[in-house]
C-alpha positions as CSV (number, residue, x, y, z in Angstrom):
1,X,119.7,108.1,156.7
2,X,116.1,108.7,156.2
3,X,114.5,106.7,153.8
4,X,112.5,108.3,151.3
5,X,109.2,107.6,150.9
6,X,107.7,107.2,147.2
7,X,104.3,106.3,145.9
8,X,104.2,102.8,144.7
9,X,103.6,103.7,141.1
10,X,107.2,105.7,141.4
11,X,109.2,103.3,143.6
12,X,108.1,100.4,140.8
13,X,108.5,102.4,137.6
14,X,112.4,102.8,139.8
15,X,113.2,99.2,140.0
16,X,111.7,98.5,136.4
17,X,114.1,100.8,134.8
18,X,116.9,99.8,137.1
19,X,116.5,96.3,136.0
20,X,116.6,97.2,132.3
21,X,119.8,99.6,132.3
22,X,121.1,96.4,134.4
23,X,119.6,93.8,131.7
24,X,120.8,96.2,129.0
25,X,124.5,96.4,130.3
26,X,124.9,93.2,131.4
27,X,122.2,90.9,130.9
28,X,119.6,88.6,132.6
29,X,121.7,86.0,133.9
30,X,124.7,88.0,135.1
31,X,122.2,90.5,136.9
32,X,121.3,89.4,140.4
33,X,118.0,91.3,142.3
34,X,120.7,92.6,144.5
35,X,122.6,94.4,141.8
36,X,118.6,95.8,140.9
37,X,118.4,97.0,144.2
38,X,121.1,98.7,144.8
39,X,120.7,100.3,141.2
40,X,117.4,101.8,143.0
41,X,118.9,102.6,146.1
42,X,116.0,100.3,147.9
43,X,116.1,97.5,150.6
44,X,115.4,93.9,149.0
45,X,112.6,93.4,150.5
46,X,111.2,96.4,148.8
47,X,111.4,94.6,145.2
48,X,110.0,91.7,146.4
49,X,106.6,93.6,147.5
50,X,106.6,94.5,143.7
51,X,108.0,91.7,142.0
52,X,108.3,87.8,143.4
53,X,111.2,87.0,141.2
54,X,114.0,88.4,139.0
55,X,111.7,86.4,135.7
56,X,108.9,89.3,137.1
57,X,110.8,92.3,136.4
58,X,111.9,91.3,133.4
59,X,108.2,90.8,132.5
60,X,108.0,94.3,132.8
61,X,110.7,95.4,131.1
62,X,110.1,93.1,128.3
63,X,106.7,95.0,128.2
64,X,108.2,98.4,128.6
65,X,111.2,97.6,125.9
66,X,108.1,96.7,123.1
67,X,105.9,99.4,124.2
68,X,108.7,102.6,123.5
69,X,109.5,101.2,120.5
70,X,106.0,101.0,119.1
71,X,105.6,104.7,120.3
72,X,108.5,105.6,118.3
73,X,107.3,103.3,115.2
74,X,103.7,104.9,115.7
75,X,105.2,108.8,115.5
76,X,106.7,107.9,112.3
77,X,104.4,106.9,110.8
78,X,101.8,109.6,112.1
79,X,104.7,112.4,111.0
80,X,103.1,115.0,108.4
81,X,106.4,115.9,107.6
82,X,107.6,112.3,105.9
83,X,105.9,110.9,102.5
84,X,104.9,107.1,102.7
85,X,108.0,105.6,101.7
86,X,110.1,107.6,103.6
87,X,107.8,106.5,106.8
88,X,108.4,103.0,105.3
89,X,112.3,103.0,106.0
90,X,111.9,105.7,108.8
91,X,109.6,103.0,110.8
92,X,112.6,99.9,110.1
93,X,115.1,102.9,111.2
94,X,113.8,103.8,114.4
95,X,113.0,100.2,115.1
96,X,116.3,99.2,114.5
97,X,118.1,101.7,116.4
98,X,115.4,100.8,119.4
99,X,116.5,96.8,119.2
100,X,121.0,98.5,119.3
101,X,119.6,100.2,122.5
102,X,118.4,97.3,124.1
103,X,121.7,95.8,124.2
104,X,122.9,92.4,125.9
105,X,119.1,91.6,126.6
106,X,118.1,91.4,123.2
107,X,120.6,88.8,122.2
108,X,119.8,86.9,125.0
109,X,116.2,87.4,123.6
110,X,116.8,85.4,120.2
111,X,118.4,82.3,123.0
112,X,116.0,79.1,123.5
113,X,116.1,80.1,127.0
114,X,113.8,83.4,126.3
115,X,112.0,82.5,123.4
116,X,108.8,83.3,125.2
117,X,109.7,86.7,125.5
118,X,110.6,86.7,122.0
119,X,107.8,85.3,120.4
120,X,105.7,88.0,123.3
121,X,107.4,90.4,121.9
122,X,106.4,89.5,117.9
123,X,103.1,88.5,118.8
124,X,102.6,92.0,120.6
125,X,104.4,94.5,117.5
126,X,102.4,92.6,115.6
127,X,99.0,93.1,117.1
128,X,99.7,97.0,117.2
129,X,101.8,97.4,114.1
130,X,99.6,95.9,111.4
131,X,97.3,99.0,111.7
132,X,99.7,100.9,112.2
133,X,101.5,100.1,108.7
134,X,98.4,99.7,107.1
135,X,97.3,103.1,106.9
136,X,100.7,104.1,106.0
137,X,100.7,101.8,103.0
138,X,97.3,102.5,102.3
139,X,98.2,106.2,102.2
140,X,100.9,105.6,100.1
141,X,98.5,103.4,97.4
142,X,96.1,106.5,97.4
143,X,99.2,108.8,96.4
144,X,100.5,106.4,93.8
145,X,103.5,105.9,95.9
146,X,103.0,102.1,96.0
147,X,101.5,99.5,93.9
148,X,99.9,96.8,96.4
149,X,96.4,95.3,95.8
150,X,96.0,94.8,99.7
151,X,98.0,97.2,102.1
152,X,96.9,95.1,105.5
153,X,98.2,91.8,104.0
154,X,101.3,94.1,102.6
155,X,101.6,95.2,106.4
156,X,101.8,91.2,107.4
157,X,104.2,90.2,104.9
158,X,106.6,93.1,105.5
159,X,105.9,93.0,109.7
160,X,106.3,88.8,110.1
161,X,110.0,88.3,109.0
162,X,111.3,91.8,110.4
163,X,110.4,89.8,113.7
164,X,112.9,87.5,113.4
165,X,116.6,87.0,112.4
166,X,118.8,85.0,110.7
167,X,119.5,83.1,113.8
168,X,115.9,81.9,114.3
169,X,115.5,81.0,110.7
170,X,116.9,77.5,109.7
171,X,118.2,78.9,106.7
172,X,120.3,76.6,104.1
173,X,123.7,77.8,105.0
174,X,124.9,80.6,107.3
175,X,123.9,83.7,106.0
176,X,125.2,87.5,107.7
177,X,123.0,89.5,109.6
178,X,123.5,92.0,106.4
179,X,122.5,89.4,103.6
180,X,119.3,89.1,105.3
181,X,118.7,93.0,105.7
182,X,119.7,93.2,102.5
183,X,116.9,90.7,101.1
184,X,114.5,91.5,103.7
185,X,114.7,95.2,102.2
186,X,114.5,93.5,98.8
187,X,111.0,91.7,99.6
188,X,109.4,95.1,101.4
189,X,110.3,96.9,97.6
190,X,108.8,93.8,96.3
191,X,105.8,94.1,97.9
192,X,105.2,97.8,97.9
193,X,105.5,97.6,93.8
194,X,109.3,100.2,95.1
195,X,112.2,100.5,92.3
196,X,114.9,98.6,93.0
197,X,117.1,101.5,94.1
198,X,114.9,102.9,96.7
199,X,115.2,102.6,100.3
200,X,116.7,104.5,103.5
201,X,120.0,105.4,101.4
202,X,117.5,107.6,98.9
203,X,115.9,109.6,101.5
């Protein structure tokens, strides 16, 4: 069978999103570069002119993975059709629904053994979503939606612990994944000068 040739822009973009589906499905460690390969339907000797290692790939996908869901967060909150609070909970939605997509990986994400993909991965959402949220909260001051002297510091104390869970937080006690939503939503209300009662179930 005739090989097909691609430019190298294509063939790499291939393997990138090979490795995540891969990564997503199974995760890193129980993906080899030989299940990536035959995913793409290349020789091995093919990923390894793009990438020197399976911890290369997942470089890129790592970048990839941060990089849709900041251009889902930043279409949110550019929407004309959604008023600042609903672009509030709109932004946590989509984020939230991007981090279920990203399956097994994203555990293995919040492990020891990948925190510094993790803490890449906060550092970068941060960097690009404080604007982002700024202007949302500052647009939101201006219509008398919120009540916050300072919507980029809002921005940082709403964006920091969304970064995290409860499992990187030594918490006293074990608390759910839901008891930490829960409070987490609390705080961003808190914050934004919000009524208790709003949030994504009053949209």
């Amino acid at each position: 069978m005739v090989r097909v040739k691609k430019p190298p822009m294509e063939r790499e973009a291939e393997l990138v999103e090979a490795a995540r589906q891969l990564f997503v499905e199974n995760g890193y460690d129980a993906t080899s570069v030989s299940d990536i390969v035959k995913a793409a339907g290349v020789a091995q000797g093919t990923f390894y002119w793009y990438f020197n290692s399976k911890e290369k790939v997942l470089d890129a996908v790592a970048e990839r993975f941060a990089g849709k869901i900041f251009e889902r967060i930043k279409r949110v909150a550019e929407s004309d059709e959604l008023t600042p609070d609903r672009k509030i909970w709109a932004i946590f939605e989509a984020a939230g629904s991007s981090v279920e997509e990203g399956g097994k990986i994203v555990e293995e994400f919040h492990s020891p053994k990948f925190s510094r993909y993790h803490d890449r991965i906060a550092r970068y959402f941060l960097k690009r979503l404080i604007p982002v949220l700024s202007r949302v909260i500052f647009e939101g001051v201006e219509q008398g939606v919120f009540d916050t002297p300072s919507p980029e510091m809002a921005a940082i104390f709403i964006l920091a612990p969304g970064l995290y869970t409860d499992e990187d937080i030594p918490f006293e006690g074990k608390k759910s994944i839901e008891h930490f939503s829960d409070e987490y939503m609390d705080i961003i209300r808190r914050v934004l000068g919000l009524s208790p009662g709003s949030g994504p179930a009053g949209q």
